[in-house]
C-alpha positions as CSV (number, residue, x, y, z in Angstrom):
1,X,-28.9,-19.9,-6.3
2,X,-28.2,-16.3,-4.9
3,X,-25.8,-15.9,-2.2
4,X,-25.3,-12.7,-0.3
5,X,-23.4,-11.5,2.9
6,X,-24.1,-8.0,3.8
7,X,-21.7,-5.9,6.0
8,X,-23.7,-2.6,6.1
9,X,-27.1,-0.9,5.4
10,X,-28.3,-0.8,1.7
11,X,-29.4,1.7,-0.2
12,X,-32.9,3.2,0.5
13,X,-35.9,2.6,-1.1
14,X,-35.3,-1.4,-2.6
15,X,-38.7,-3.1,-3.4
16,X,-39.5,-6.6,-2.6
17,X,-37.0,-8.8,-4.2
18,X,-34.3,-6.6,-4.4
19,X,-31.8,-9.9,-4.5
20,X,-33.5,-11.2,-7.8
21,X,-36.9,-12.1,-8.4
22,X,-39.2,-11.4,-6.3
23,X,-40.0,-14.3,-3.3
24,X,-43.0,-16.2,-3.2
25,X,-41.7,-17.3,0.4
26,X,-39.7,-15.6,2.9
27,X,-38.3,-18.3,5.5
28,X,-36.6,-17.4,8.4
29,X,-34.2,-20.0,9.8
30,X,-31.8,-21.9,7.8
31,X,-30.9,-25.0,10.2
32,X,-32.2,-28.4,8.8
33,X,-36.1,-27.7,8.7
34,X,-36.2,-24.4,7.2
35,X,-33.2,-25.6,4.6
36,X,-35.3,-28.8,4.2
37,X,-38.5,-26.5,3.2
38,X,-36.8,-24.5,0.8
39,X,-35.2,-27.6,-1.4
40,X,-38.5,-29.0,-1.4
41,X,-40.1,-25.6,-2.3
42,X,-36.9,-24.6,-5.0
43,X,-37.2,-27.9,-6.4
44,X,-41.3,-27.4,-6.8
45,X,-40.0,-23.7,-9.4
46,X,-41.1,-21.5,-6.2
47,X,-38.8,-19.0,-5.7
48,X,-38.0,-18.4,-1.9
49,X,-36.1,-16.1,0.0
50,X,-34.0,-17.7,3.1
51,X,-32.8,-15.7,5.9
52,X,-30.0,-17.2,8.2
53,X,-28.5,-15.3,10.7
54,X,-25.3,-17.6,10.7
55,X,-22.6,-15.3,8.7
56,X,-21.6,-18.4,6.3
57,X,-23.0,-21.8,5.1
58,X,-20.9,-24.4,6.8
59,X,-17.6,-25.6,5.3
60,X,-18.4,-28.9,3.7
61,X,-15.0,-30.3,3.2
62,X,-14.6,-29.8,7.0
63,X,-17.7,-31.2,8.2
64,X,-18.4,-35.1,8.9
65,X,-14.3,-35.7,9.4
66,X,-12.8,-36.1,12.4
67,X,-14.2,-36.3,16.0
68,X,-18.6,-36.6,15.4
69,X,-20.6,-33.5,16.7
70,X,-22.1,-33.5,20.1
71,X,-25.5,-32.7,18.1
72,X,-27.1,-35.0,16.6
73,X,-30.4,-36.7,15.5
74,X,-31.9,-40.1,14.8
75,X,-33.7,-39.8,11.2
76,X,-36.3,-42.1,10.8
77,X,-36.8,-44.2,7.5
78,X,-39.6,-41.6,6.4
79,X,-37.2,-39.2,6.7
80,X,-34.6,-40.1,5.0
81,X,-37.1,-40.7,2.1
82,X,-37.6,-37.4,2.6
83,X,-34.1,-36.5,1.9
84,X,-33.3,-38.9,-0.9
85,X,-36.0,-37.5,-2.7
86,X,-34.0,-33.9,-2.3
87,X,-31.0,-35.5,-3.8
88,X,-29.4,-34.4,-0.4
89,X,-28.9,-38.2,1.2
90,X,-26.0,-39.9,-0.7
91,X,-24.0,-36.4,0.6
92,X,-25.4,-36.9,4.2
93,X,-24.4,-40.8,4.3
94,X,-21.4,-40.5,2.2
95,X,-19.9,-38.2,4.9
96,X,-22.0,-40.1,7.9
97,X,-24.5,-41.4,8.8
98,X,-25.0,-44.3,11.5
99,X,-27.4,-47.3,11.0
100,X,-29.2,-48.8,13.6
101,X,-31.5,-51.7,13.2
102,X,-32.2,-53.2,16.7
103,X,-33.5,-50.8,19.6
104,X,-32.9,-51.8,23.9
105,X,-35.2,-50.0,26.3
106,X,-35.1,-51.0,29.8
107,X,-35.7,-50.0,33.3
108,X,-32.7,-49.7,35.5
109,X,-35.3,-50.2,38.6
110,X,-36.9,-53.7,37.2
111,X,-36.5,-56.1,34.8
112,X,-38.6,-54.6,32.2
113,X,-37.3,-54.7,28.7
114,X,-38.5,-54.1,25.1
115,X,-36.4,-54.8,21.9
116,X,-37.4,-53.9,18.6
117,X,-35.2,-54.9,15.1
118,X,-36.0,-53.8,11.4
119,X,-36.8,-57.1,10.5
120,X,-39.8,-56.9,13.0
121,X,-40.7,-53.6,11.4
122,X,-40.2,-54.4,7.8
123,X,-37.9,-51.5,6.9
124,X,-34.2,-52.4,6.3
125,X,-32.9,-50.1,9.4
126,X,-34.8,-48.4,12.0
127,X,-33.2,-45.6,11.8
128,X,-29.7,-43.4,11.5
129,X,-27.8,-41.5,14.0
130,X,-26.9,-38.3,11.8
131,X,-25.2,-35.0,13.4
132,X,-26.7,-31.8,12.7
133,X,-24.0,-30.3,10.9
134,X,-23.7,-33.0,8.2
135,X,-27.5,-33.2,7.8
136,X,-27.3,-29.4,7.3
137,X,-24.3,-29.3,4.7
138,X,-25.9,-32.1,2.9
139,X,-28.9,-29.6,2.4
140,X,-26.9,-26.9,1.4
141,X,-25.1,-28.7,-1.2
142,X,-28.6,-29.3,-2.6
143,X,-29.5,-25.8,-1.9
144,X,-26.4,-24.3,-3.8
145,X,-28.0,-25.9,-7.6
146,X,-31.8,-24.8,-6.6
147,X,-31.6,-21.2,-8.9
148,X,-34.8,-20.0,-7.2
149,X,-33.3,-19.4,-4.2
150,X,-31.4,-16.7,-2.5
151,X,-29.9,-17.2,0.7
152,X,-29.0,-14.0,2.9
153,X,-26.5,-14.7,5.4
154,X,-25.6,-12.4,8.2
155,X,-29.6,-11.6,8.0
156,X,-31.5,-10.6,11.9
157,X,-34.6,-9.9,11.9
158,X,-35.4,-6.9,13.6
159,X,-39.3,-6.6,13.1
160,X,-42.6,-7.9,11.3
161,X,-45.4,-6.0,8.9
162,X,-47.6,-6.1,7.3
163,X,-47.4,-4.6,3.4
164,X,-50.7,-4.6,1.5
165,X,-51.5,-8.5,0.9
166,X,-48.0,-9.3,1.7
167,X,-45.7,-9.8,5.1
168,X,-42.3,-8.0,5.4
169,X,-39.7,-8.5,7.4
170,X,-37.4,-5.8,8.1
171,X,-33.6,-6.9,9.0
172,X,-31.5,-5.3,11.9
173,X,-29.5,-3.5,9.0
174,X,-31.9,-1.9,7.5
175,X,-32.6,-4.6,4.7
176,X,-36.4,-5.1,4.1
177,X,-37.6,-8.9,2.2
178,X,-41.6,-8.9,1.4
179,X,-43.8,-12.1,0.1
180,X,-46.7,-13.1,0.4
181,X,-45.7,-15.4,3.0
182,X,-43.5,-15.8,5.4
183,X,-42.6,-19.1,7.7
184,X,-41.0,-19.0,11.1
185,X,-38.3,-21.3,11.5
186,X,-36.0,-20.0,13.7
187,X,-36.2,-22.3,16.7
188,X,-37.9,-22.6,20.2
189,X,-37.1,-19.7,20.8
190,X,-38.5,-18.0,17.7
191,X,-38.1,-14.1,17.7
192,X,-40.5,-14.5,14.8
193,X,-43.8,-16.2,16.2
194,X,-43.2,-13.5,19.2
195,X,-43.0,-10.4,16.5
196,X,-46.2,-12.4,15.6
197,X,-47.8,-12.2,18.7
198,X,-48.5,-15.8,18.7
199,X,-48.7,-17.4,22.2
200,X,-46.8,-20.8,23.2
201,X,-47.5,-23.0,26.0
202,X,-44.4,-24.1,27.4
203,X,-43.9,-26.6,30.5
204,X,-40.4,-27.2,32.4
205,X,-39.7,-31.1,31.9
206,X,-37.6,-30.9,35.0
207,X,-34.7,-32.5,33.1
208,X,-31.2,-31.1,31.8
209,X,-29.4,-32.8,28.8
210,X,-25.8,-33.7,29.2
211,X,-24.6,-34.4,25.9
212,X,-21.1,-35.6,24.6
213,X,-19.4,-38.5,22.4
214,X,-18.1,-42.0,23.9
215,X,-15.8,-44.6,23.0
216,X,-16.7,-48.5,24.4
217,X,-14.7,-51.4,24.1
218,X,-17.3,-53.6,22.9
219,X,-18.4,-52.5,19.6
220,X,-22.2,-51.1,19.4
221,X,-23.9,-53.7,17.1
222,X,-26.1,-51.1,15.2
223,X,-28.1,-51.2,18.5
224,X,-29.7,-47.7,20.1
225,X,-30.0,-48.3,23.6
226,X,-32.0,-46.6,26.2
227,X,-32.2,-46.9,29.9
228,X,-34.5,-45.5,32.0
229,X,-32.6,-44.4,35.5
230,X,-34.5,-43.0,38.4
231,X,-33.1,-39.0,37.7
232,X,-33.9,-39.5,33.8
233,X,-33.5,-41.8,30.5
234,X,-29.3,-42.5,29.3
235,X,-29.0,-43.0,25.5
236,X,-26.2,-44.9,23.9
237,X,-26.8,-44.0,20.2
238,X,-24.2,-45.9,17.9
239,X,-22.2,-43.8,15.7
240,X,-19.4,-45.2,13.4
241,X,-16.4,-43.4,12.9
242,X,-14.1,-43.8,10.0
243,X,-15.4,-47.8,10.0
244,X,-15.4,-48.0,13.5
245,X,-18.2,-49.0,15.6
246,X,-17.2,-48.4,19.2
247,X,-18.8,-44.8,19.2
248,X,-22.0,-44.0,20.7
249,X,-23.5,-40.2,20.8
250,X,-24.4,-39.6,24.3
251,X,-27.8,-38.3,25.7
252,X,-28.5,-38.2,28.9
253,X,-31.4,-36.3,30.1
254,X,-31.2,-35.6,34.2
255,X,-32.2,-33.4,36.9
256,X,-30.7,-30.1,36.8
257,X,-28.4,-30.5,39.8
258,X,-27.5,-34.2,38.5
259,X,-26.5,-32.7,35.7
260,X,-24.6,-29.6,37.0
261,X,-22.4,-32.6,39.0
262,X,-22.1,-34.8,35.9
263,X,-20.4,-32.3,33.6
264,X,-18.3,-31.2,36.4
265,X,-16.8,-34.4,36.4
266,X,-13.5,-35.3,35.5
267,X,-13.9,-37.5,32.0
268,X,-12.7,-41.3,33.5
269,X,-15.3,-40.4,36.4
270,X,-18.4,-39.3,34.1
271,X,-17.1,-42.5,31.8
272,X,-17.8,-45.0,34.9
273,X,-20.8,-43.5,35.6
274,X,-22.1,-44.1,32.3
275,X,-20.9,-47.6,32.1
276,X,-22.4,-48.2,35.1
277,X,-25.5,-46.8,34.3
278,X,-26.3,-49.2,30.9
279,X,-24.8,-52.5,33.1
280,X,-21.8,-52.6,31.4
281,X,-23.4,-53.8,28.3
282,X,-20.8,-52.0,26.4
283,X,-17.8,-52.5,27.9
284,X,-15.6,-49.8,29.6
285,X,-16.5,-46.1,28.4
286,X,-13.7,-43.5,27.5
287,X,-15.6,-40.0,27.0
288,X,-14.1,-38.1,24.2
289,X,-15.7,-34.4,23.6
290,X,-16.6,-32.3,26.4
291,X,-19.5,-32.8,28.1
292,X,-22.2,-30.0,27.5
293,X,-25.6,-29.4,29.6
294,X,-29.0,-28.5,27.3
295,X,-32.0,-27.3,29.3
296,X,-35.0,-28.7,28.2
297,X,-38.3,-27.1,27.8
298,X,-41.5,-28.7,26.1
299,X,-43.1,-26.0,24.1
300,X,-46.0,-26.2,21.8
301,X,-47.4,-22.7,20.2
302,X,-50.9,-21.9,20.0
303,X,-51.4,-21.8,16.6
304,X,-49.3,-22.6,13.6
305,X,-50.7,-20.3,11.0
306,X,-51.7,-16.3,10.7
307,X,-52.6,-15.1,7.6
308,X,-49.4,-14.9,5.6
309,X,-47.3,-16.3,8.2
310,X,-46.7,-20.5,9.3
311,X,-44.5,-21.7,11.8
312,X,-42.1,-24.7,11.5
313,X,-39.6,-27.3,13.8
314,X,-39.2,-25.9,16.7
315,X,-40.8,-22.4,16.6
316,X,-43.8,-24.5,16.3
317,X,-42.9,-26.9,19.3
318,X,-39.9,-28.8,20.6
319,X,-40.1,-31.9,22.4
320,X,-38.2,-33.8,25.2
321,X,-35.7,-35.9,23.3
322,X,-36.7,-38.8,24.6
323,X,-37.7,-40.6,21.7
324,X,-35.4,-38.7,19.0
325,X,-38.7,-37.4,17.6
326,X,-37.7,-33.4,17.1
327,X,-36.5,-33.2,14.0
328,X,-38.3,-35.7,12.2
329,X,-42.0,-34.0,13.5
330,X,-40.3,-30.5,11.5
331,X,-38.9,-32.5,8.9
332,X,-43.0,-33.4,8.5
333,X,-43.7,-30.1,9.1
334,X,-41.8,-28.6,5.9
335,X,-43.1,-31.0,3.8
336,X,-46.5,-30.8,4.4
337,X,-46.4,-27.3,4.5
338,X,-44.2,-27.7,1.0
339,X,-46.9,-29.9,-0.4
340,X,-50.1,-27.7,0.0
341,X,-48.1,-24.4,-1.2
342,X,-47.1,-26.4,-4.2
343,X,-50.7,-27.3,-4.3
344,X,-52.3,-24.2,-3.9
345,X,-49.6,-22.9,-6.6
346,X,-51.1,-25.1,-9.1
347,X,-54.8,-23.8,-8.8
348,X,-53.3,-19.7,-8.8
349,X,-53.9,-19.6,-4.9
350,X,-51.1,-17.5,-3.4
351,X,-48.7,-18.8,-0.8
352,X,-50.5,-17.1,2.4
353,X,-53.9,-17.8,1.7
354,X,-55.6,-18.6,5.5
355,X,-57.4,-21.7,3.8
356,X,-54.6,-23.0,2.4
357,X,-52.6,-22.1,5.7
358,X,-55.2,-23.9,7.6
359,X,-54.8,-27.1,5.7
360,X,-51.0,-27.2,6.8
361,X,-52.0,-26.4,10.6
362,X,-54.8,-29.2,10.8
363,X,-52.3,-32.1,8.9
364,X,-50.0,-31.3,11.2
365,X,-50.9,-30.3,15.1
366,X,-52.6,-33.5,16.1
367,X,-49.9,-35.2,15.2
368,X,-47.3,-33.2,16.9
369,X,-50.0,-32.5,20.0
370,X,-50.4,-36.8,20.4
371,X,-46.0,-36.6,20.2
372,X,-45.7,-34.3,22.7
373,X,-48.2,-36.1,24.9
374,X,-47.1,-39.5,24.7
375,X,-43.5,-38.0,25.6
376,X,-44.7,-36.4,28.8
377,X,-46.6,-39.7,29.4
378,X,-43.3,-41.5,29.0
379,X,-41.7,-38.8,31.3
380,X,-43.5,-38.5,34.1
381,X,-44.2,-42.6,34.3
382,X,-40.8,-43.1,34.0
383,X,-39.9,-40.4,36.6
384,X,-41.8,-42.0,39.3
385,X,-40.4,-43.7,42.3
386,X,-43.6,-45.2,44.0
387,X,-43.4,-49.3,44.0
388,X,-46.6,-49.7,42.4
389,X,-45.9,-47.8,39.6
390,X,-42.3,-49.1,39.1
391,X,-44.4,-52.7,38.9
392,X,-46.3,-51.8,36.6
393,X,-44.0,-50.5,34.2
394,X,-42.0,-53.3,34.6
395,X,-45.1,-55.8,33.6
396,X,-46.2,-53.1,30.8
397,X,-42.7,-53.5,29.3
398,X,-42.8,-57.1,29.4
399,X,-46.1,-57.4,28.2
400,X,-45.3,-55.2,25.2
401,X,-42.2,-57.4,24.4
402,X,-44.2,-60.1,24.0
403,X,-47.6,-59.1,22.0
404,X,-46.7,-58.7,18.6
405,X,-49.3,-56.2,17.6
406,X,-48.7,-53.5,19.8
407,X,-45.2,-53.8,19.6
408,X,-45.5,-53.4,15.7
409,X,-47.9,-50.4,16.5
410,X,-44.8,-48.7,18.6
411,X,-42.4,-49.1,16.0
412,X,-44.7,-47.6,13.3
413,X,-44.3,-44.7,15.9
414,X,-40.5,-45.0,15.9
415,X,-40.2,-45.2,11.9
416,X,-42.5,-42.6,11.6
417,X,-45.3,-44.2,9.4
418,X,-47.9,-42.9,11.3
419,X,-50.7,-41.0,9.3
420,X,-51.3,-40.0,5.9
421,X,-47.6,-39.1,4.6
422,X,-47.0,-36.2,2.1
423,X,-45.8,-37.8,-1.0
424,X,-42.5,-36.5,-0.7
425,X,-41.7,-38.9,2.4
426,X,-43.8,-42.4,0.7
């Protein structure tokens, strides 16, 4: 593996490749989805060019100590496959990761309730809370042995082209990386897709996240719980700290000007409105990390593919966090995406053919179109104050707490075994 940091302009006239050997694929974004696509693609012999615009990788002997990140995700069983199979998960959990193998969902307006355990869904857990930054330094300890593949940190991306059957992308200092193709995934914001010209659809949810980290007196249980409030859903989501299972990650999606007075708060006062909120079912709250507000935006692009170029994660869409989803669907992404370049590379068909491009857009929209759908469903059902919808909610919950098929049905959802699964995640 290549490393480089670059301070200033290089000298004119470098070819494609100018690190090494020359990239098959350019990938721009190097948080956990595109780091996730180029292990899978290193480990496959492709060699890959990855573009981060952070200055450094993270310092692993800092990160998963101390007081958990306010980021974090909830990595299904099919992903974590997907990392074991990268060699990157006994890093992630030996640092930390948080089981949880029972799941609470209720309304905070009824008495609706559904609750869902591993043992009903056959896996051993139904999940762990992870943060961010220990899923991503467990990548790039992976990524540091993969020889195919340079990283180039400090690297902005200033403008796409096109260079005879190949993309190029030509870096705010001058620096210019050519393959034949190139993926976007540099977030839901992506500078990339726009260079691209590729169109997104993107829809206000109406909702603000406040996240931050808790303390409870009573211990979690290895239970995620959610509660659906009239301004938004709260989620407790059980973290253990150095042995200690009184933590929960906090996300609590809100209106905006709910949320603008929550992080005002003084911490004791946000703490009792929290405990107060999930019933008490955890004791007395003391918050521990500021409290930050996320704006959230649904996106979902138009297309996914051009030739020589694919987007990723969240430069393809990003999702309302209501059902951890986000970075399991790019987690998907990359390795579908991985699995028909590898593919393709095996019959001589190079990396931005449209067909083979195609194949990766059509495996992967509908099920990231039916995510985003069912989310908004859950949003704007769950958002509603009118008594008759309330009711039925309330009956729908209970109803699905009950009928064994339909629950097992939703926590396929949950764990991710939905579909035909690329072979890295089975």
């Amino acid at each position: 593996m290549q490393e480089t940091h670059h301070q200033g302009p290089p000298p004119e006239g470098r070819e494609r490749g100018e690190e090494g050997e020359a990239a098959e694929v350019v990938i721009v974004g190097g948080g956990m989805v595109g780091a996730t696509l180029a292990c899978l693609l290193g480990n496959a012999g492709v060699a890959v060019a990855l573009l981060d615009a952070r200055e450094a990788p993270l310092d692993a002997d800092r990160v998963g100590h101390g007081r958990p990140g306010r980021r974090v995700s909830a990595l299904t069983p099919v992903s974590q496959r997907l990392l074991e199979g990268l060699d990157a998960w006994d890093w992630i959990r030996g640092r930390r990761a948080s089981p949880y193998r029972f799941m609470q969902v209720w309304d905070a307006e009824g008495s609706g309730e559904v609750n869902f355990s591993a043992d009903q869904a056959g896996v051993p857990v139904l999940g762990h809370i992870v943060e961010n930054d220990v899923i991503l330094a467990g990548l790039e300890s992976r990524l540091a042995a993969l020889p195919g593949v340079q990283r180039h940190y400090g690297a902005r991306v200033a403008g796409l082209e096109e260079r005879g059957d190949d993309r190029e992308v030509v870096l705010e200092d001058g620096r210019r990386l050519a393959a034949p193709l190139v993926v976007a995934a540099d977030g839901a914001r992506s500078p990339l897709r726009e260079m691209a010209g590729i169109g997104v659809s993107a829809r206000d949810t109406g909702h603000v996240a406040v996240v931050t980290t808790v303390r409870t007196t009573r211990p979690h249980g290895e239970v995620a719980r959610q509660v659906f409030l009239p301004t938004g859903p709260l989620a407790f989501l059980p973290l253990v700290v150095d042995g200690d299972d009184h933590h929960c990650s906090i996300v609590w999606s809100t209106s905006p000007g709910e949320a603008e007075r929550l992080v005002a708060l003084p911490p004791e006062a946000l703490a009792r409105e929290m405990a107060a909120a999930v019933e008490l079912r955890l004791g007395e709250v003391t918050v521990i990390d500021r409290a930050l507000a996320v704006p959230l935006t649904q996106r979902h692009a138009e297309r996914y593919v051009l030739p020589g170029l694919a987007l990723v994660g969240d430069a393809a869409h990003s999702i309302h966090p209501l059902a951890g989803q986000g970075v399991n669907l790019g987690l998907m992404d990359a390795a579908v995406l991985a699995e028909e370049l590898v593919r393709g590379r095996a019959r001589g068909v190079a990396p931005g053919d449209e067909r083979l491009l195609a194949r990766y857009a059509r495996r992967r929209r509908g099920d990231n179109a039916t995510m985003l759908a069912l989310m908004d469903g859950f949003r704007l059902l769950f958002g509603s104050r009118h008594p008759a919808l309330t009711l039925a909610r309330n009956l729908g919950m209970s109803g699905v707490d009950r009928s064994g098929p339909l629950k097992r049905l939703l926590m396929q959802q949950a764990t991710g075994h939905r579909g035909r699964l690329p072979a890295s995640c089975r």
